[in-house]
GUGUKOL-374174 format. One record per residue: residue number from 1; residue in one letter; x, y, z of N, C-alpha, C, O in turn. Coordinates in pm, 1 decimal, always signed. Atoms other than C-alpha are relative to their C-alpha. Layout:
BEGIN
R    nr   rest        nc1        nc2        nc3       cac1       cac2       cac3        cc1        cc2        cc3        oc1        oc2        oc3
R   NUM      A          X          Y          Z          X          Y          Z          X          Y          Z          X          Y          Z
...
This chain:
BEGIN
R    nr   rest        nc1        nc2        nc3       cac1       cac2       cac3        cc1        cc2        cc3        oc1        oc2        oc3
R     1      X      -98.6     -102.9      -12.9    -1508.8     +423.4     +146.4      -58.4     +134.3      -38.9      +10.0     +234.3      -60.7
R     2      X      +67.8     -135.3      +13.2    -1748.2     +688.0      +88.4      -25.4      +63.2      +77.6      +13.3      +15.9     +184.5
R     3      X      +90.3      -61.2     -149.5    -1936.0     +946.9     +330.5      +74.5      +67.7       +5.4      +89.3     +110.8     -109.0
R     4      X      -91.2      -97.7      -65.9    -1673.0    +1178.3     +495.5      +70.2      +30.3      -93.3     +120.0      -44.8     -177.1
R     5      X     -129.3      -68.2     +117.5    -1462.7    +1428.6     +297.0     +132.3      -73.8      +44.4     +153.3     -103.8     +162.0
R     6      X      -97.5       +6.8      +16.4    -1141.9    +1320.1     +217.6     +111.3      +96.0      +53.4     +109.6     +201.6       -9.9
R     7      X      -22.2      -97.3      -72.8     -897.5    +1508.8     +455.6     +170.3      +18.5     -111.7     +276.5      -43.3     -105.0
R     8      X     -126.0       +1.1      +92.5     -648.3    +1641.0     +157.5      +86.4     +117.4      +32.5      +20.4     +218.8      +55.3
R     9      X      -53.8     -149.2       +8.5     -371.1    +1922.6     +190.4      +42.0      +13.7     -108.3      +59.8      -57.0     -207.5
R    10      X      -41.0     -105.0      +97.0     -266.3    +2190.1      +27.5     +125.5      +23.5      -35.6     +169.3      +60.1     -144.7
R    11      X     -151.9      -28.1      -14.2      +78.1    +2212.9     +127.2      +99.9     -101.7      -29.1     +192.6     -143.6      +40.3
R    12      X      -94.9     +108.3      +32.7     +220.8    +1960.9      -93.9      -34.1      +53.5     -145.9     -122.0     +128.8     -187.8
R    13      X      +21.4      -36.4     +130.1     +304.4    +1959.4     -450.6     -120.2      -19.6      -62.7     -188.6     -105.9       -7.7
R    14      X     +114.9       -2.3      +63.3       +3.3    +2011.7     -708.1      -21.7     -173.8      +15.4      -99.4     -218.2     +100.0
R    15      X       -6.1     +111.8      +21.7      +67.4    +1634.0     -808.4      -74.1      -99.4     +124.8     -150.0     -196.2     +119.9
R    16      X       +5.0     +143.4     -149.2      +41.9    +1455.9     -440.2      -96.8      +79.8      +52.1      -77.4      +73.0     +173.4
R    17      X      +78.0      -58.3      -29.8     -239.7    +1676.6     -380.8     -155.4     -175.3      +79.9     -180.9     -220.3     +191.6
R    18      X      +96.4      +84.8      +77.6     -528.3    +1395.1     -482.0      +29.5     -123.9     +138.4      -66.3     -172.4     +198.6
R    19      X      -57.3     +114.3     -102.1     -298.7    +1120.4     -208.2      +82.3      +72.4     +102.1     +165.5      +14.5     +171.9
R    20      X      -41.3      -35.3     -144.3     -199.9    +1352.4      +44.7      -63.5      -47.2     +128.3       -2.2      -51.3     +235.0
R    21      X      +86.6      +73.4     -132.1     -457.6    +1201.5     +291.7      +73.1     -111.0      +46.8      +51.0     -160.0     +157.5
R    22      X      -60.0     +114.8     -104.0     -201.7     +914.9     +331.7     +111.4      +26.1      +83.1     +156.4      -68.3     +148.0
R    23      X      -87.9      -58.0       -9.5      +78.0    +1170.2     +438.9      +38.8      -23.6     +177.7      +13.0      +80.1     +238.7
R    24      X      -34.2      -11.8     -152.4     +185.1    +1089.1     +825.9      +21.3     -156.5      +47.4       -5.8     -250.6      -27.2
R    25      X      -14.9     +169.2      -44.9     +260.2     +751.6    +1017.7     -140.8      -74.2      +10.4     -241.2       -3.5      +19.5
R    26      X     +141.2      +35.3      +22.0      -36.7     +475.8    +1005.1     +108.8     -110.8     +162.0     +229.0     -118.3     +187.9
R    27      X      -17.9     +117.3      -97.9       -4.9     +200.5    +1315.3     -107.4      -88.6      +19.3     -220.5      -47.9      +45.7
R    28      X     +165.8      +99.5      -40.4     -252.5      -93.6    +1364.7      +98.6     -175.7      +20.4     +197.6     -219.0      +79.6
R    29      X       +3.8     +153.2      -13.9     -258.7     -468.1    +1312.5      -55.5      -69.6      -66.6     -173.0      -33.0      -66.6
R    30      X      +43.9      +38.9      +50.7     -335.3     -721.6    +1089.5      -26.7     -156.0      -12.9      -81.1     -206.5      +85.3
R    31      X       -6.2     +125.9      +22.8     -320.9    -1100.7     +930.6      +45.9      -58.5     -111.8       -5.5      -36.4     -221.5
R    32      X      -58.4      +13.5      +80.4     -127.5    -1243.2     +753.7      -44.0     -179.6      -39.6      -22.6     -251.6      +57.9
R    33      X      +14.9      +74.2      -21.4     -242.1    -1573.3     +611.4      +30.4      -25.8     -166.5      -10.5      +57.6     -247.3
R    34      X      +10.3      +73.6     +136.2     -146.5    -1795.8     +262.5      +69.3     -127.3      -15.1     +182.0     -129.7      +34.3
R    35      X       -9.6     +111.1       -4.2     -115.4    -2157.7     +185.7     +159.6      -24.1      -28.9     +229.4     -112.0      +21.6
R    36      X     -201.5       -2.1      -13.4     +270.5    -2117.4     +111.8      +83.4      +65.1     +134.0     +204.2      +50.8     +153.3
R    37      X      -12.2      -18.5     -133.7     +309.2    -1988.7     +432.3      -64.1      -99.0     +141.2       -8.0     -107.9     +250.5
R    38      X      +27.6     +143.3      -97.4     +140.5    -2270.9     +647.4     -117.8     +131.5      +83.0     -186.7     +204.3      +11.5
R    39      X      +95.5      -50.2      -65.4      -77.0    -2079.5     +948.6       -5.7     +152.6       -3.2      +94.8     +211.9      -42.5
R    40      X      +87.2      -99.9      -19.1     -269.8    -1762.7     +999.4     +109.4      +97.3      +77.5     +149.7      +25.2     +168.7
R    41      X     -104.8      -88.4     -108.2       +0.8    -1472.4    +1193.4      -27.5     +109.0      -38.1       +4.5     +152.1     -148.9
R    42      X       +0.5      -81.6      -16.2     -129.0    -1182.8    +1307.6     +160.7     +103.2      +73.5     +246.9      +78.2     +157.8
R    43      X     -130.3      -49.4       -8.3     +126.2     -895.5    +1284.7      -53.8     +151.2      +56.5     -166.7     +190.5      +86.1
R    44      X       +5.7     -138.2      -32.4     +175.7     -551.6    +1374.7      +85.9      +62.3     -128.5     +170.7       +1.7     -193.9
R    45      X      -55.8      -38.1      +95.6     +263.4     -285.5    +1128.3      +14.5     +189.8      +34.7      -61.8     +270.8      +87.4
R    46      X      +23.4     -139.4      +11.2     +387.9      +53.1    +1092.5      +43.6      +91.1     -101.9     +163.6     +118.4     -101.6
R    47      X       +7.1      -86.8     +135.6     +352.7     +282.2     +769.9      +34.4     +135.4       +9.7       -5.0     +197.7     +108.3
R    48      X      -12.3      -90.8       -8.1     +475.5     +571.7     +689.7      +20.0      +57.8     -139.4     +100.3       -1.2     -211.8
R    49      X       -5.1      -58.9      +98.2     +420.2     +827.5     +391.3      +66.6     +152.3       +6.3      +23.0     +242.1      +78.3
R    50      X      -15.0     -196.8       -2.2     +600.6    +1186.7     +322.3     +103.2       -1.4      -84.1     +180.7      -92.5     -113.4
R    51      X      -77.3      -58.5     +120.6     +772.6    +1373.8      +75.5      +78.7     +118.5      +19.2      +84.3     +189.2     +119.8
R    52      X     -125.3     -107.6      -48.0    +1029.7    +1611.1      +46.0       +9.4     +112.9     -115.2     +113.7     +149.4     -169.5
R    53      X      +27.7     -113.5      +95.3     +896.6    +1879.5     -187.4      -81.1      -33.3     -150.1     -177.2       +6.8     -215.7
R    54      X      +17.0      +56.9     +173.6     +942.0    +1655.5     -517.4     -170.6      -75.6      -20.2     -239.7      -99.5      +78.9
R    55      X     +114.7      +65.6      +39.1     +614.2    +1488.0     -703.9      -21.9     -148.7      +39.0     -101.8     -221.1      -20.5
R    56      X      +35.8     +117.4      -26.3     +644.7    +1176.0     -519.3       +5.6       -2.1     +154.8      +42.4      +83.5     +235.3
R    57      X       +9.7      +33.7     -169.0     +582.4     +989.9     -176.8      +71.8     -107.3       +0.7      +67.1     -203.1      -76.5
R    58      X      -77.4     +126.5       -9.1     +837.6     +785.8      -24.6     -123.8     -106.2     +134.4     -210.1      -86.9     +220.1
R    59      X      +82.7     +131.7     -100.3     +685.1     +470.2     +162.0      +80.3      -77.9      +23.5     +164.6     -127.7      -51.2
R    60      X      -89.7      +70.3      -65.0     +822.7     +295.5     +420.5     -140.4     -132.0      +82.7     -259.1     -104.9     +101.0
R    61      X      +96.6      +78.0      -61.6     +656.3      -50.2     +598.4      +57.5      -65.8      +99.3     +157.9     -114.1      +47.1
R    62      X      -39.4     +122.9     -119.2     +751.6     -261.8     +898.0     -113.4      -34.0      +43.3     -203.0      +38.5      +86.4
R    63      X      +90.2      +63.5      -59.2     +553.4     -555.7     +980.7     +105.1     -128.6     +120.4     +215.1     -179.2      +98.1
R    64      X      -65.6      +74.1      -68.8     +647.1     -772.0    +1272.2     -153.1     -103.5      +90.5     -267.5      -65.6     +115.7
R    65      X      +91.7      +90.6      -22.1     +475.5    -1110.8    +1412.7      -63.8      +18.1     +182.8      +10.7      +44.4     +277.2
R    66      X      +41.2      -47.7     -124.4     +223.1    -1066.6    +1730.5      -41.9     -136.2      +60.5     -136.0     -193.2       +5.2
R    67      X      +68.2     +114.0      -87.0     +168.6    -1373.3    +1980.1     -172.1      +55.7      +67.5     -224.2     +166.3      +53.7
R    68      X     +186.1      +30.8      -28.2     -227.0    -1432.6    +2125.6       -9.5     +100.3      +80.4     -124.5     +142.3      +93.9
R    69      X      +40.0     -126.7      -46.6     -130.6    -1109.7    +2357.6      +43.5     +163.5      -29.1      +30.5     +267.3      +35.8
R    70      X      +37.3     -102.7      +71.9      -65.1     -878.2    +2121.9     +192.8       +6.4      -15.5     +233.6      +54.2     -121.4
R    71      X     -140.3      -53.2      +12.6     +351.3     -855.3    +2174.1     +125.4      -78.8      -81.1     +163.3     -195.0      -95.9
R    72      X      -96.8      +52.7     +111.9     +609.2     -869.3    +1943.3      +93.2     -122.7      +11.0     +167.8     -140.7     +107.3
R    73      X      -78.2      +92.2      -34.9     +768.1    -1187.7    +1857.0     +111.2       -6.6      -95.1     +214.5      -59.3      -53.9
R    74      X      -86.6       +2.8     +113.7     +962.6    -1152.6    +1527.2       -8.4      +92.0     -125.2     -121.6     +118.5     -165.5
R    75      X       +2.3     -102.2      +84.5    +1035.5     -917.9    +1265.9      -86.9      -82.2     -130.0      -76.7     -204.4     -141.1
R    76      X      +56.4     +106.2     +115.0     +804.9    -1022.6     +923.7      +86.8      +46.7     -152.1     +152.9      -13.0     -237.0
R    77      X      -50.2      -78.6     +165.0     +905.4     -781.8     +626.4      +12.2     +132.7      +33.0      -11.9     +169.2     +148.1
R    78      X      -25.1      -82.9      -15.2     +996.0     -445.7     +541.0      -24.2      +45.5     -159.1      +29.2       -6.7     -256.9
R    79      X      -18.8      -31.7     +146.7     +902.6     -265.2     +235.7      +81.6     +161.0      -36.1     +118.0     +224.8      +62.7
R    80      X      -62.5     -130.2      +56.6    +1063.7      +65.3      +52.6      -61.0      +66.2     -116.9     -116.5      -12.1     -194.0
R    81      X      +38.4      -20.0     +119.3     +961.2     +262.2     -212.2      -78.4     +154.3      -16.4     -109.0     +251.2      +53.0
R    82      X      +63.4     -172.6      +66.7     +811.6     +548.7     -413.1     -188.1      -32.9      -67.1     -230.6     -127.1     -133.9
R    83      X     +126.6      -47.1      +69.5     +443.3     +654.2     -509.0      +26.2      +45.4     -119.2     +147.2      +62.1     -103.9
R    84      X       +1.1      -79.7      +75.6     +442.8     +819.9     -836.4     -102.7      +63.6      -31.3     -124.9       +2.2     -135.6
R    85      X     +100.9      -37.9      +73.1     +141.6    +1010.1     -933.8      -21.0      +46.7     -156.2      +26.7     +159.9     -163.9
R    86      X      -24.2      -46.4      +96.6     +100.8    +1068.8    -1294.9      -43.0     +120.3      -38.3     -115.5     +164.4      +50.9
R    87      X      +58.6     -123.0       -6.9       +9.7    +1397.0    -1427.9     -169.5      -33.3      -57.4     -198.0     -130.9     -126.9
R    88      X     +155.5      +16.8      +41.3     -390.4    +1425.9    -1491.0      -14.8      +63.7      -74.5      +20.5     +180.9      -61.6
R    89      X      +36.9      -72.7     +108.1     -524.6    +1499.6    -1832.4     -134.7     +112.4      +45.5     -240.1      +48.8      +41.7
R    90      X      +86.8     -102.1      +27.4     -759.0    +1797.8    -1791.0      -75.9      +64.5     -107.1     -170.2     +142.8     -118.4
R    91      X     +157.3      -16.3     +137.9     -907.0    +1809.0    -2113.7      -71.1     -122.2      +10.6     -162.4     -139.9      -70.1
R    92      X      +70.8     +131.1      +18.9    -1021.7    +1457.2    -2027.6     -103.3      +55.2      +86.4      -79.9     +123.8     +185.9
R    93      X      +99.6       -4.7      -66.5    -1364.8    +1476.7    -1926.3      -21.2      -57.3     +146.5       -0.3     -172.8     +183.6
R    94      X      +38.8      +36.0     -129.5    -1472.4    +1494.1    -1573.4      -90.4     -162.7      +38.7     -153.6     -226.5      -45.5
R    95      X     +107.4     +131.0      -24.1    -1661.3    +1179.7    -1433.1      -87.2      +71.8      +34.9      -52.8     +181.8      +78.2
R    96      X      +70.7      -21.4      -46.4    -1977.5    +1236.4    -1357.1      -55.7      +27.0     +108.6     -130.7     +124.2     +117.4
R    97      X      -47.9      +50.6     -138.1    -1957.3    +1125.3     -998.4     +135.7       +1.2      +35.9     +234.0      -20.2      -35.0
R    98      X     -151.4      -14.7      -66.5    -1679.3    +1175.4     -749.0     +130.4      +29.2      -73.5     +142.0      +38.5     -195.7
R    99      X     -178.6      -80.4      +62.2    -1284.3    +1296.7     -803.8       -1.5      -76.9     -147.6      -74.3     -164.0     -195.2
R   100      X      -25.0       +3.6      +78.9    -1153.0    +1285.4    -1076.9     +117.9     -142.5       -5.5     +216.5     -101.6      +55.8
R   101      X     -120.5      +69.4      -55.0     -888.2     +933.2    -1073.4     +157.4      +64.5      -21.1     +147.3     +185.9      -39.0
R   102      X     -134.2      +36.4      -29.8     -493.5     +928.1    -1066.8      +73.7      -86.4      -21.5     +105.0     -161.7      +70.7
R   103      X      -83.6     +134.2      +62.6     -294.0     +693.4    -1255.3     +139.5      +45.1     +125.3     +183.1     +152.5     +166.7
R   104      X     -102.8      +32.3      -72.6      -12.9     +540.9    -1027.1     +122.2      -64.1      -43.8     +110.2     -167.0     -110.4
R   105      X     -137.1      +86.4       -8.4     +346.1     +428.4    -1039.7      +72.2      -81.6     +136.7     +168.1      -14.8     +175.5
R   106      X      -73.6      +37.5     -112.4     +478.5     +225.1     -734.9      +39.3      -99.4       -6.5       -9.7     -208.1      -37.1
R   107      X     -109.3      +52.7      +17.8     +799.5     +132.3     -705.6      +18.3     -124.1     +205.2      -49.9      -86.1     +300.3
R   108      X      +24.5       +9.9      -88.3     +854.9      -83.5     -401.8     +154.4     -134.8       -4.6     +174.7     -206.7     -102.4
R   109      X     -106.9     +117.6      -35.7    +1182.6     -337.7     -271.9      -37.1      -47.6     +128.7     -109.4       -0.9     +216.7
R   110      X      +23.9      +83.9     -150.7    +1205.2     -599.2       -5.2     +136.5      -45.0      -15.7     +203.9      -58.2     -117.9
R   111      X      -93.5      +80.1      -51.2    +1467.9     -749.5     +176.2      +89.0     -103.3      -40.1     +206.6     -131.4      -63.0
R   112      X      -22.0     +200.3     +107.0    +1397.2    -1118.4      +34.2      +52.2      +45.1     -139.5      +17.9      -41.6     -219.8
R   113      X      -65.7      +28.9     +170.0    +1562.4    -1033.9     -318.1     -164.2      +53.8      -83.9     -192.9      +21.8     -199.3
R   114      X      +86.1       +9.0     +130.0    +1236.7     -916.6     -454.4      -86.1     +144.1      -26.7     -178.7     +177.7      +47.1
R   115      X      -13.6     -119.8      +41.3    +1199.7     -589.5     -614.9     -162.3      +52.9     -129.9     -143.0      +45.7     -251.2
R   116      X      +92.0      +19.6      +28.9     +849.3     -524.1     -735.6      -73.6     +194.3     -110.8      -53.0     +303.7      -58.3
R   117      X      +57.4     -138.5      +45.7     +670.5     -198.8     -981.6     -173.6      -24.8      -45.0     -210.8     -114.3     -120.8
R   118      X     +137.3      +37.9      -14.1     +283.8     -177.0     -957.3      -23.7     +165.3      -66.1      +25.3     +277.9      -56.9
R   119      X      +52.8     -126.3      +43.5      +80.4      +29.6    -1148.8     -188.3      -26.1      +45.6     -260.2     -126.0      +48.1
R   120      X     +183.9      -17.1      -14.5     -311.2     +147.4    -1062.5      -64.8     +208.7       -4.1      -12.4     +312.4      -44.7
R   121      X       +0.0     -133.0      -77.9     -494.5     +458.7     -929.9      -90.5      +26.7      +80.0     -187.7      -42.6     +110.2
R   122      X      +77.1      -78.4     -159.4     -629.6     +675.3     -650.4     -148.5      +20.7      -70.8     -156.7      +25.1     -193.5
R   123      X     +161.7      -53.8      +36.1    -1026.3     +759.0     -694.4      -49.3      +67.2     +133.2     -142.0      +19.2     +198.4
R   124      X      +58.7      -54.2     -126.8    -1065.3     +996.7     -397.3      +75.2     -132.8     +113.6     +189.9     -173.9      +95.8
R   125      X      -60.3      +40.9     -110.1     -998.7     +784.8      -88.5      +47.1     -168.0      -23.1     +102.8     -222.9      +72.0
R   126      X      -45.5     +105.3      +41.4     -927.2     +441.0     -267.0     +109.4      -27.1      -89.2     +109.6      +33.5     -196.3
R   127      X     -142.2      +54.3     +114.6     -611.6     +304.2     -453.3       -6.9     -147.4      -14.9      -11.1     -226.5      +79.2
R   128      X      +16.6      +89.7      +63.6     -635.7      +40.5     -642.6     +158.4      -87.2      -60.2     +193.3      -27.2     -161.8
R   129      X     -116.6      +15.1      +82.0     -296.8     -136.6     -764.8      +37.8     -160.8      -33.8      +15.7     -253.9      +43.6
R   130      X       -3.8     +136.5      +22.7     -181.3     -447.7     -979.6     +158.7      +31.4      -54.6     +209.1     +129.5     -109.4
R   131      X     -143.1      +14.7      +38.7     +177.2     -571.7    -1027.8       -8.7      +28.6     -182.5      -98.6       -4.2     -259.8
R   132      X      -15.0      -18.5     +114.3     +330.7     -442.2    -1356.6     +119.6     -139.0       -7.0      +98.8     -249.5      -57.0
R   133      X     -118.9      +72.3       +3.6     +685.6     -608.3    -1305.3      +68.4      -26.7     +140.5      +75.0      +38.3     +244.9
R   134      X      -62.0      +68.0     -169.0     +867.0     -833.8    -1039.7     +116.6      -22.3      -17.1     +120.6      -47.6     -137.5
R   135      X     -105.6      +43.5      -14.1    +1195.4     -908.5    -1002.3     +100.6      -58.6     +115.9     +133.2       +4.5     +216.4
R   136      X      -75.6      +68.6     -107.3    +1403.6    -1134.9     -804.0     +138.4      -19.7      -17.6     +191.5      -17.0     -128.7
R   137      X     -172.2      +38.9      +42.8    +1775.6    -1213.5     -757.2      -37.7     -173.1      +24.1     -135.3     -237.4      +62.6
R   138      X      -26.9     +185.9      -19.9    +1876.4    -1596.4     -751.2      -54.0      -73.1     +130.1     -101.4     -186.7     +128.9
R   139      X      +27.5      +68.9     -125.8    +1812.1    -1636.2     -352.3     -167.6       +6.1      +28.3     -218.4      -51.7     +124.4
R   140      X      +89.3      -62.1      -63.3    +1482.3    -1494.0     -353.3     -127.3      -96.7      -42.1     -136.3     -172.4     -138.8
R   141      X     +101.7     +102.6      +36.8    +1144.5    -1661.5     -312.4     -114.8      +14.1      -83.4     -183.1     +113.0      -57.0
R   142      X      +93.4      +24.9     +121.5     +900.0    -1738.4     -603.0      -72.1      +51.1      +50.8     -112.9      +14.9     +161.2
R   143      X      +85.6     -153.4      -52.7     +685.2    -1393.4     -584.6       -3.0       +9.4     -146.6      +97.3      +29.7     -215.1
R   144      X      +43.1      -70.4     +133.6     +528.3    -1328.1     -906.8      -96.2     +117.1      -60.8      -70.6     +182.4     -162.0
R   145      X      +75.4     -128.8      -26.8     +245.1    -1069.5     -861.7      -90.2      +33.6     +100.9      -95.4      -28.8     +206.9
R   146      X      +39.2      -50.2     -117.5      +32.4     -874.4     -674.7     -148.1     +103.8      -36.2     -164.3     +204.6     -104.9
R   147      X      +98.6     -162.9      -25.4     -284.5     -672.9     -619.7      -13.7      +45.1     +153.6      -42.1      -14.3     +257.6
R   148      X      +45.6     -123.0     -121.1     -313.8     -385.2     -375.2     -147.2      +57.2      +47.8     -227.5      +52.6      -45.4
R   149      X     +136.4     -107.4      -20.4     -630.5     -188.9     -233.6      +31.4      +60.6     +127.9      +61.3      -14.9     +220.4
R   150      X      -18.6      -56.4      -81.4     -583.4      +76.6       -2.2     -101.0      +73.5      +16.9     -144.1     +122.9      -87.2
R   151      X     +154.1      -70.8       -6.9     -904.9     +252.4     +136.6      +49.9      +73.7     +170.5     +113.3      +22.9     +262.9
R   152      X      +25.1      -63.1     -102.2     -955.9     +556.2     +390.1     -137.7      -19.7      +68.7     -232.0      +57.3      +50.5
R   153      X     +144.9       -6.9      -78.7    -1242.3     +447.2     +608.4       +3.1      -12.0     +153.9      +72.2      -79.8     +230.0
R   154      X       -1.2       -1.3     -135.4    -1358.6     +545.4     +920.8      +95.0      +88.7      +80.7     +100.0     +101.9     +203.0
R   155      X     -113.0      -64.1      -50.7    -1049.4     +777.0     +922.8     +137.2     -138.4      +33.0     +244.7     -124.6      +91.4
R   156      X     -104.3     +103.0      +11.5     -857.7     +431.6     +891.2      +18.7      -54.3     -119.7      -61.1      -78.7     -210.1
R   157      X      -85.9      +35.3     +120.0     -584.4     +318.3     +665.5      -42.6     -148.1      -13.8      +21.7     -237.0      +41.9
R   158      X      +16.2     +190.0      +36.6     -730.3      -39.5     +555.3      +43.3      -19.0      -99.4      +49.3      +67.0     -187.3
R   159      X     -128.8      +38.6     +141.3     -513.9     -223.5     +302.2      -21.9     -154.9      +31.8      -58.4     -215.6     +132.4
R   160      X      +48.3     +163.0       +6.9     -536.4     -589.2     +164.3      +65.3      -42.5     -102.3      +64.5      +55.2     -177.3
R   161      X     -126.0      +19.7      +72.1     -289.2     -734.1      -61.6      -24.3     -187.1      -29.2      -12.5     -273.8      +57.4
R   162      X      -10.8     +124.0      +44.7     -334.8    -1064.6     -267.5     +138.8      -19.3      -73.8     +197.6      +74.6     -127.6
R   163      X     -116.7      +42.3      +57.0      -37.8    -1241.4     -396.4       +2.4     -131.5      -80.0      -93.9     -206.2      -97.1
R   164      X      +40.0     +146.7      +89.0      +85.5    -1540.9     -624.9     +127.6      -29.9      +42.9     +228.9      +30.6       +7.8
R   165      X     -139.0      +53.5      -63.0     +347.5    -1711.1     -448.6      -17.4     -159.9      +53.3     -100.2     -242.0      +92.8
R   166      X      +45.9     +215.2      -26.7     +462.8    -2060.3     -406.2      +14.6      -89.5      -66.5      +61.9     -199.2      -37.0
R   167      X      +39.7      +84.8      +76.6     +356.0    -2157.5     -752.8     -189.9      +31.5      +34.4     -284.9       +6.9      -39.8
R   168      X     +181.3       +4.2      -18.4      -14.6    -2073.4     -571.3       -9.8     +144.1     -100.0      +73.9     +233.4     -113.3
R   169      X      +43.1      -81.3      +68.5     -204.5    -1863.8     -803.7      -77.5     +153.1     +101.1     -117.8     +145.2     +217.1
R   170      X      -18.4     -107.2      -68.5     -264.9    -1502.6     -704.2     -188.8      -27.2     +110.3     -296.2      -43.4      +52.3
R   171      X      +26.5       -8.8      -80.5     -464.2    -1517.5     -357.5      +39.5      +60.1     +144.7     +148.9      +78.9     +198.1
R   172      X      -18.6      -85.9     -154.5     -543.6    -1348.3      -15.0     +130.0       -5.6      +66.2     +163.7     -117.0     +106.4
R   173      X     -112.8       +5.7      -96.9     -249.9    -1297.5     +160.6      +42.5      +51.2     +142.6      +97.6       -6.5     +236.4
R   174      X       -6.6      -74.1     -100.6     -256.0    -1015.5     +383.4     -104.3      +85.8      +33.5     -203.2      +63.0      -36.0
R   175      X      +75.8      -82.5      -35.4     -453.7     -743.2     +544.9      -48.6     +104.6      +88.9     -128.0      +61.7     +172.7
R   176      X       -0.9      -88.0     -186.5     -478.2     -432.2     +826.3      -57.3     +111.3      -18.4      -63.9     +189.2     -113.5
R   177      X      +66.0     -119.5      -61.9     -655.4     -204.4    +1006.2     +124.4     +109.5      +63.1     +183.6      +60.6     +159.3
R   178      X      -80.0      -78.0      -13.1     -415.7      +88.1    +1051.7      -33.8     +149.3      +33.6      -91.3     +194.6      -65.3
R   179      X      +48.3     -101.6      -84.5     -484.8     +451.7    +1284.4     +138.4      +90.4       -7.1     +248.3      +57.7      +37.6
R   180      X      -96.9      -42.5       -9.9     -299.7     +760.3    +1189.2      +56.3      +42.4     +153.1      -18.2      +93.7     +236.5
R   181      X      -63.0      -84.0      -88.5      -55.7     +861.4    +1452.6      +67.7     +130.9      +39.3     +168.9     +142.4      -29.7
R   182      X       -3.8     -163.0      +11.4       +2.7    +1246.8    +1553.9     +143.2       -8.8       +9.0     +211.7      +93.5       +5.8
């Protein structure tokens, strides 16, 4: 995820400065595969980040299931939620190498009953994130945590998402190649 500047604006609050590069719709395709789920289902997905002045980014997700020629067969999930960026200490010493990081807050709900808050942070064009707290209502299915990685490469949104569901201990779950759209 190195090489090419980081394409950041200006025209967002100080805060969302650092993760403005994820700011616009993402579209691609991915795979969805984990042993509590039975086979391999490639999906389609479409992301979307933007804010409305304040110090955070709302995030939106739709993934839906793709048959062997690419077209939609069923809706998969849907996520919701907020970015938080925390504020950055500035008397804390610079790194040596590359940006400076970005402690994270993200807040995020689903559908299924299960209501999730992840903390990590940005390092220039990577985000890093591990479940803090999960929560489910009564109907919802045994989802206990999570790590994130979100990387700008290539000018693409790649993202990969292990989980612990099932009772299975936290493993691969998901994963996509994603191309912003103008």
């Amino acid at each position: 995820m190195a090489g090419a500047p980081v394409p950041l604006r200006t025209d967002t609050p100080l805060p969302l400065v650092p993760l403005s590069w994820l700011l616009g719709r993402w579209e691609g395709a991915g795979v969805l595969g984990h042993p509590a789920r039975g086979a391999d289902t490639r999906f389609g997905q479409v992301v979307e980040f933007s804010h409305d002045g304040r110090d955070f980014l709302s995030y939106t997700s739709t993934t839906w299931a793709l048959d062997e020629s690419g077209a939609t067969t069923e809706p998969l999930d849907v996520e919701t939620g907020y970015w938080r960026p925390q504020p950055v200490d500035l008397q804390a010493p610079a790194p040596a190498e590359g940006p400076r990081p970005v402690e994270l807050e993200v807040l995020l709900a689903h559908p299924t009953g299960v209501v999730e808050v992840l903390v990590g942070r940005a390092t220039g064009p990577r985000i890093d994130l591990t479940t803090d707290v999960v929560a489910r209502t009564t109907t919802a299915h045994e989802y206990t945590a999570a790590t994130r990685v979100y990387g700008l490469v290539e000018g693409d949104l790649l993202w990969a998402l292990d989980v612990a569901l099932g009772g299975h201990p936290v493993r691969s779950y998901a994963s996509a190649r994603l191309k912003r759209v103008a």
